[in-house]
Phi, psi and omega in degrees: 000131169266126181256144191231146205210119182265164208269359193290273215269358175054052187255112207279123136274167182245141180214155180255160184310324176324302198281331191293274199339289183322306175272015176257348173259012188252312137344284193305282190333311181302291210310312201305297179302298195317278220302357180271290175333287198300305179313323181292311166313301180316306174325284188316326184262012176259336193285322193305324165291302165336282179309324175297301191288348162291314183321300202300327196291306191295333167286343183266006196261324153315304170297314179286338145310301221275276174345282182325286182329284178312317187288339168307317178280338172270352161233044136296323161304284174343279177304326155321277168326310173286329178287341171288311157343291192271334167286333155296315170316309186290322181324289172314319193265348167295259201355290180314277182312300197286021148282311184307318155323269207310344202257320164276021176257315170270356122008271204286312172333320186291311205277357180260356154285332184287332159326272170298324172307325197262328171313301193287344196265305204299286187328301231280283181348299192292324190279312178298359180257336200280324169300271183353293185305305162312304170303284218291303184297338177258324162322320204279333203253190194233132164330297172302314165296022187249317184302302184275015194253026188243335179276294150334313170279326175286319175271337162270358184268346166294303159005296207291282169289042213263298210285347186249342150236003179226056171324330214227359178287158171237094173244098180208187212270140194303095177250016167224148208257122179312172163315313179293007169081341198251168166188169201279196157253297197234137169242132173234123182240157149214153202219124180296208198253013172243034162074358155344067208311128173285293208187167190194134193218166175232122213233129183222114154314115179212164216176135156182163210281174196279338197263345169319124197278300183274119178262092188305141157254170162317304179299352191278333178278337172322310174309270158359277158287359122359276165296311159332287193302334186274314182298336169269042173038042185249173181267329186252159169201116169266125182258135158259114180222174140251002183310164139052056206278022170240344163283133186287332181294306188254046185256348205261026181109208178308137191215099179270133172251033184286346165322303179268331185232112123010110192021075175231140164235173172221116167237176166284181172277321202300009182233359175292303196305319211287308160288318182276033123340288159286337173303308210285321170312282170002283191256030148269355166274323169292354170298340171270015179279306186305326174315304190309315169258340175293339216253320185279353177291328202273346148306312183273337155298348165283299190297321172314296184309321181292323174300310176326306169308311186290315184306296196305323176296325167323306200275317167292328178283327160312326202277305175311335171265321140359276195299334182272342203273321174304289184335305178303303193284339161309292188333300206290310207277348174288335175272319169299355166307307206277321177288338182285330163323294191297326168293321171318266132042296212278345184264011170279331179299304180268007160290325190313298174292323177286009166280309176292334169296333180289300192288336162294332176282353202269344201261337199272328184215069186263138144272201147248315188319298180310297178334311192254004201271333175248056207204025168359305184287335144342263159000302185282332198261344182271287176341315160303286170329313163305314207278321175290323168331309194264000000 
């Protein structure tokens, strides 16, 4: 039996189990749905609060995309505006350069007209200086002078600059005559302060009068000088000529003919000082490679002496060591002599001491009984000696 007490009226009923069971599931059942209902409810409204507070989460996370975007986009703009910037800039400044090209291009343009215009001015100068000298110089000379006075001229106009620009030259006239009977006119060398050569030209003078029935070009001397140059060991070979005064090829100034002769030139004389200037500049740029080579020839003639040396030392320590070494191998076999000798020697020796050993052992065992047992008269006489002894 069960007692129940009611929350009104506070009234005790008495109920047996049968009725308590009953009103306790009929209690529980009410209470169990409210508090399952109120749960549900909680529930709901926490996923409901939940589900808000996500929704909010993701908006703001949208507005912070939706930022992230926009400031992406304003400084895509940004980087637009500068790159639209700096390519108008590069435009301006390609625009600025190539005005500034054109403009040192019709420059230059200028200055190589101002150029060639003053070039055409000297040549025009020079062939009118060139005639003038051809007249005036033919005017001047005699029929007999006329072969040597082109030679004259040529050494006094080097003379004049000798001291102030070649100081150290060697100019003077080709006097000793090659194998072949020929020889040049004037040759000019230089040699640096180790005796190095700068340069060396071989110079040939040709010249003849206006009144001459046969007439020379130029080229009949090419060969000739040539030859020159070469048996007198020079790098150059120069024609100073007047030959042939109405051709312009050899009117227009220096006329290099190295096509047909190996470093051969032809000027007027009013261009002799001028080429070796230029010739002379030249191979003051290559002098240190010629340095360069004159300094590994005198190695290989130091290394050539040396070698000469090292053979002959080769040869004398070969021959010497030959004679010690036949010497040497006498020695040895005089020793293998001395020592087979000395094995001789010793086994002679040593035959010797086993004889004496024999014989000393044979002495050891000598008696008077042995001496006398078959020697009576012996015998009688060491007995008698015992007997006075005792």
């Amino acid at each position: 039996m069960h007692n129940i007490t009611c929350p009104n009226c506070a009234t005790v009923f008495t109920v047996n189990e049968t009725e308590y069971s009953q009103l306790l599931a009929q209690v529980r059942g009410a209470e169990f749905d409210k508090e399952i209902h109120d749960r549900l409810e909680r529930e709901r409204e926490l996923l409901h609060q939940r589900a808000e507070n996500d929704l909010q989460a993701k908006l703001g996370d949208k507005d912070k995309e939706i930022l992230k975007l926009k400031a992406q986009l304003r400084q895509i703009e940004l980087a637009k505006d500068l790159e639209l910037q700096q390519a108008v800039a590069q435009v301006e400044k390609e625009r600025d350069a190539a005005q500034n090209a054109l403009a040192v291009q019709e420059q230059k343009q200028e200055l190589e007209l101002a150029t060639t215009r003053q070039e055409y001015e000297v040549r025009l100068k020079a062939a009118d200086e060139q005639v003038e000298f051809y007249k005036n110089f033919k005017a001047q000379q005699s029929t007999k002078a006329i072969g040597e006075s082109l030679e004259l001229y040529a050494e006094a106009e080097f003379n004049k600059v000798r001291q102030l620009a070649f100081p150290n030259a060697y100019f003077e006239k080709d006097n000793q005559v090659s194998a072949r009977g020929s020889k040049g006119d004037y040759i000019y060398r230089e040699l640096d302060e180790n005796g190095v050569e700068i340069i060396s030209i071989m110079f040939e003078m040709k010249n003849e009068a206006d009144t001459t029935k046969t007439k020379h070009k130029n080229a009949d001397f090419f060969k000739e000088l040539d030859k020159d140059r070469r048996e007198k060991d020079c790098e150059y070979a120069v024609l100073v000529t007047m030959l042939e005064a109405d051709n312009d090829y050899y009117n227009t100034g220096i006329v290099d003919v190295s096509h047909k002769y190996e470093k051969m030139y032809v000027v007027r004389p009013q261009f002799f000082i001028q080429l070796i200037g230029l010739l002379r500049n030249a191979a003051l740029n290559s002098l240190k490679y010629k340095q360069e080579l004159a300094m590994i020839k005198k190695q290989n003639v130091d290394i050539t002496q040396f070698e000469k040396e090292l053979d002959a030392f080769k040869t004398a320590f070969a021959k010497n060591y030959n004679s010690a070494s036949t010497n040497f191998k006498k020695a040895i076999d005089e020793i293998d002599k001395s020592i087979k000798r000395m094995e001789e020697v010793k086994r002679f020796l040593t035959t010797s001491e086993n004889q004496l050993r024999l014989a000393n052992n044979k002495l050891d065992d000598v008696s008077v009984k042995k001496l006398t047992r078959d020697n009576p008269t012996m015998k009688a006489k060491f007995e008698a000696l015992e007997g006075e002894n005792q």
